[in-house]
N, C-alpha and C positions, 0 to 999 in steps of 0.2 A: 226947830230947824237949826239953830244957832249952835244947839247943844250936840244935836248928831254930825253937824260938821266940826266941832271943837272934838269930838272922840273920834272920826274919822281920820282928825291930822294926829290928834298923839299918839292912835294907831302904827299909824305913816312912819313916825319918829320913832317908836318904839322901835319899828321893825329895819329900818335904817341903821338905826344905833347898834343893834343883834347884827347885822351884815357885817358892818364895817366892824365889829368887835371880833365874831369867829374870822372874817379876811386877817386882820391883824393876828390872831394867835395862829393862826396855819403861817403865816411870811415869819412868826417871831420861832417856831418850831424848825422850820426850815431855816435860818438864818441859824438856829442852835445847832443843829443837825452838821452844818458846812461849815461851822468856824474853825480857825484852826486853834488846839490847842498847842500854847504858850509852855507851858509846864507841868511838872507833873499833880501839880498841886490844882491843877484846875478842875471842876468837877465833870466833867466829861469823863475826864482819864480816873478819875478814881470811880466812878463809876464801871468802866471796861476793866479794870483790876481787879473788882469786887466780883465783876462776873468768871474772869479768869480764873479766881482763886475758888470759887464754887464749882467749876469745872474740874481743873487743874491740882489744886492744892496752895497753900502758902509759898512754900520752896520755888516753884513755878511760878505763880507769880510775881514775885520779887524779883525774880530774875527778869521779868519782863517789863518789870517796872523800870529797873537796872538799864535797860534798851534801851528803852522814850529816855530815860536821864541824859543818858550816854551820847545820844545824838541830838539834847535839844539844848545841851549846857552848852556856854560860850567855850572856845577854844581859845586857848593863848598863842599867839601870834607874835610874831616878830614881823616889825616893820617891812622886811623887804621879800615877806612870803605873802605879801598882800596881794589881791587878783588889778584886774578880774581876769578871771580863765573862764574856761567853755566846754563845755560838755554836750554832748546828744544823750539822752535818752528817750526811750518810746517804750511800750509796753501793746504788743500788736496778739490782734486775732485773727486766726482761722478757722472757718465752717466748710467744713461739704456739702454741698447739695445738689445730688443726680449727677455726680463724677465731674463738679465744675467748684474751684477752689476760691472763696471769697476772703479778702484779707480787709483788717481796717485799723487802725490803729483806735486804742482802748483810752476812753474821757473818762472824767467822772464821774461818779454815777450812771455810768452805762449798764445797760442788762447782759449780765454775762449767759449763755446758756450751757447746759453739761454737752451739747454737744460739740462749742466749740471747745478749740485749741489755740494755747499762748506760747510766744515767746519773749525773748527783752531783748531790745536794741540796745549799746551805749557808744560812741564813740569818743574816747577821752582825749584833750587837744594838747596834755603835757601829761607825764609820767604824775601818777598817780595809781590812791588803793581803793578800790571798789568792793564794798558789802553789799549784798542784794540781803532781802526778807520778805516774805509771804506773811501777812497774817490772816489764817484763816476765818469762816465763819466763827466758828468758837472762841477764839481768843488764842488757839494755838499759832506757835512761832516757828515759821518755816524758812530753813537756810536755801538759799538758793544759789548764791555767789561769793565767794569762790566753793566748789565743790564739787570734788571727781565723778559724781554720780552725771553732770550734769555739762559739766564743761574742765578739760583738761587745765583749760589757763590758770596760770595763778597770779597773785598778786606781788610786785607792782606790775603795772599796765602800759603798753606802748604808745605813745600819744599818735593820733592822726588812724588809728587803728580799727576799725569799726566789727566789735565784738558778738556774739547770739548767742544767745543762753538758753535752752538747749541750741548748738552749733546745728550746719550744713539743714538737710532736711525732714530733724527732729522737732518736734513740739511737745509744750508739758500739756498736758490730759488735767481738766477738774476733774473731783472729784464729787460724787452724788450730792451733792449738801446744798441747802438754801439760807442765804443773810449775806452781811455784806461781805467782803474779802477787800485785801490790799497788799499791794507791791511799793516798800521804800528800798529807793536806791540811793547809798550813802558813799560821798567819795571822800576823802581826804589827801591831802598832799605829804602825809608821812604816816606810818604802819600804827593801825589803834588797837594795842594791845586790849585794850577791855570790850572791842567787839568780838575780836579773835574769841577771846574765853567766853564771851555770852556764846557766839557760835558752836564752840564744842560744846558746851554741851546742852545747847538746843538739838544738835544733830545725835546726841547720845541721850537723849530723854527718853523714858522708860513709862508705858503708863501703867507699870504694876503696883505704884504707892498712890493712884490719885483715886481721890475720894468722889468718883462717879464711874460707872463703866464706859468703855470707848461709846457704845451704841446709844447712851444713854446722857452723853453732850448737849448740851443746849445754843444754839447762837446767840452771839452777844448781841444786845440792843445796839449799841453804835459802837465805830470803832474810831479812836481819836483822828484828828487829821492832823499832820503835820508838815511843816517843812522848813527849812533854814540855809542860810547864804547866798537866797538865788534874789538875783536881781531882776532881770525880767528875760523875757525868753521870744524866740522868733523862729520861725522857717529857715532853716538851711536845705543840706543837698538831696537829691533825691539818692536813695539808697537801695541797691538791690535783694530781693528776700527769695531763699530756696521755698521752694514746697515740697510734697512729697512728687515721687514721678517725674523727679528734674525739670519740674517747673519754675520757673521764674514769675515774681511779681516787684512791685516796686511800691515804695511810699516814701513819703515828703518826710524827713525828719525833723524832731522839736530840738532847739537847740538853747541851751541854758546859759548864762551868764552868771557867774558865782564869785564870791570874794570872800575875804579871809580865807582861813583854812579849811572849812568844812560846806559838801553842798548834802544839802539830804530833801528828795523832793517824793512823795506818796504819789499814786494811780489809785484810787479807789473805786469799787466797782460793787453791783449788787447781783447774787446769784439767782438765777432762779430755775 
C-alpha cells in the first residue's frame, strides 16, 4: 500500500515538473520572440540576415544590415539639440464589411488580414526628417516615406502638422503573403544622409541577381524588434481620418516622447 502511494506521488511530481517546465519554455520562447534587439550583433538579427541573404543575396543583405546599424547606433549630440520633443505616430487599419468601413489602429502582434488596408499617421511637434520602412514577410525592405509614389511631401517636416501616408482617401493594399511584417518610423532632427542612400536604392533594387525566384521567397522566422530615444509615450488628441466615399472616422493618437537626436519606434504585426 505504502509502495503504490510512494509511486502515486512521484507520478504527481513528475508530471508537475513536465508542466511547469514546457509553461517555462513557451513564456522563455515568447519573451525571445518580443525582445528588442540591441544590435546588430545579437542573435535574433543575425539570424533574420542569414535568412534575408538566402532569399535576397549578400549585396542585399548588407545593405539591410546597413539599416538596423544605422538606426540603432548612438547619435552624437550636441548639448543643446537635446529633447525631449514629441511626435504622434500610429500605424491604422481598414476593413469592409457589407459597404460599412471599420478603422483601428495597429498593436503588436496584431493579425493583419489581406483584406484589410493601412495607412501611417505622424504628427511632428518641431521641424524634423521622417524615414518610414516596411519590412516585409520575407525580409524584403520596403521605402514608404518620403516617396512620390505615395505622398508628395518631402522632407524636412512642419511641426504641429499631422501627415497620412498614403494622403486624403488612399490606403496601401497588402499583399497576398503570410509571416510577420513591420513598419519603423525613424525621425531625426537633421538630414541622414546614409538612410537617404540605403533608400535609393532599396527603391531601385532589382530582383534579376537574386539567387531565389520572386515566387519562390520564403518568410523569415522572426523579424528583429527595435526601437531607440523614446521615452515613454501617452494619449494625445483625437484626429480625424478620410475613408473612401468621404467618410470621416476618427481615433485617439499615440504620442511619443523622444530625446536626443534620434526616435525610431517599429509596429509589428502578423499576416495571415
Amino acid at each position: 500500500m505504502r509502495k503504490y502511494q510512494f509511486q502515486r506521488k512521484l507520478r504527481t511530481l513528475i508530471f508537475l515538473f513536465l508542466s511547469i517546465s514546457i509553461i517555462i519554455g513557451i513564456e522563455s520562447s515568447l519573451d525571445a520572440s518580443n525582445r528588442e534587439v540591441r544590435s546588430v550583433r545579437d542573435s535574433t538579427f543575425k539570424s533574420f540576415i542569414k535568412q534575408v541573404n538566402q532569399n535576397y543575396g549578400r549585396q542585399y543583405a548588407s545593405h539591410v544590415e546597413d539599416l538596423f546599424h544605422t538606426l540603432l547606433k548612438p547619435e552624437k549630440t550636441d548639448p543643446s539639440e537635446k529633447g525631449p520633443r514629441f511626435l504622434e505616430f500610429d500605424v491604422l487599419k481598414m476593413r469592409e464589411t457589407a459597404g460599412i468601413f471599420q478603422t483601428a489602429i495597429i498593436k503588436n502582434s496584431n493579425m493583419i488580414s489581406n483584406r484589410d488596408r493601412c495607412k501611417i499617421s505622424f504628427t511632428p511637434r518641431e521641424r524634423c526628417y521622417v524615414y518610414i520602412f516596411k519590412i516585409e514577410t520575407t525580409g524584403k525592405i520596403f521605402p514608404i516615406f518620403p516617396r512620390k509614389e505615395f505622398s508628395l511631401q518631402t522632407n524636412s517636416l512642419t511641426p504641429n502638422l499631422t501627415y497620412f501616408v498614403p494622403p486624403m482617401k488612399k490606403w496601401l493594399s497588402f499583399n497576398k503573403d503570410y509571416g510577420k511584417e513591420a513598419i519603423i518610423l525613424s525621425a531625426f532632427i537633421k538630414e541622414n544622409y546614409d538612410i537617404e542612400k540605403l533608400m535609393k536604392y532599396f527603391n531601385t533594387f532589382s530582383f534579376k541577381n537574386t539567387p531565389v525566384k520572386k515566387e519562390k521567397l520564403k518568410p523569415v522566422k522572426e523579424i528583429p524588434i527595435i526601437s531607440k530615444g523614446i521615452s515613454r509615450s501617452n494619449k494625445s488628441k483625437e484626429r480625424k481620418l478620410r475613408l473612401p466615399f468621404d467618410q470621416l472616422a476618427t481615433f485617439t493618437a499615440t504620442e511619443y516622447i523622444w530625446i536626443d537626436s534620434k526616435f525610431v519606434k517599429m509596429v509589428w504585426y502578423k499576416r495571415k
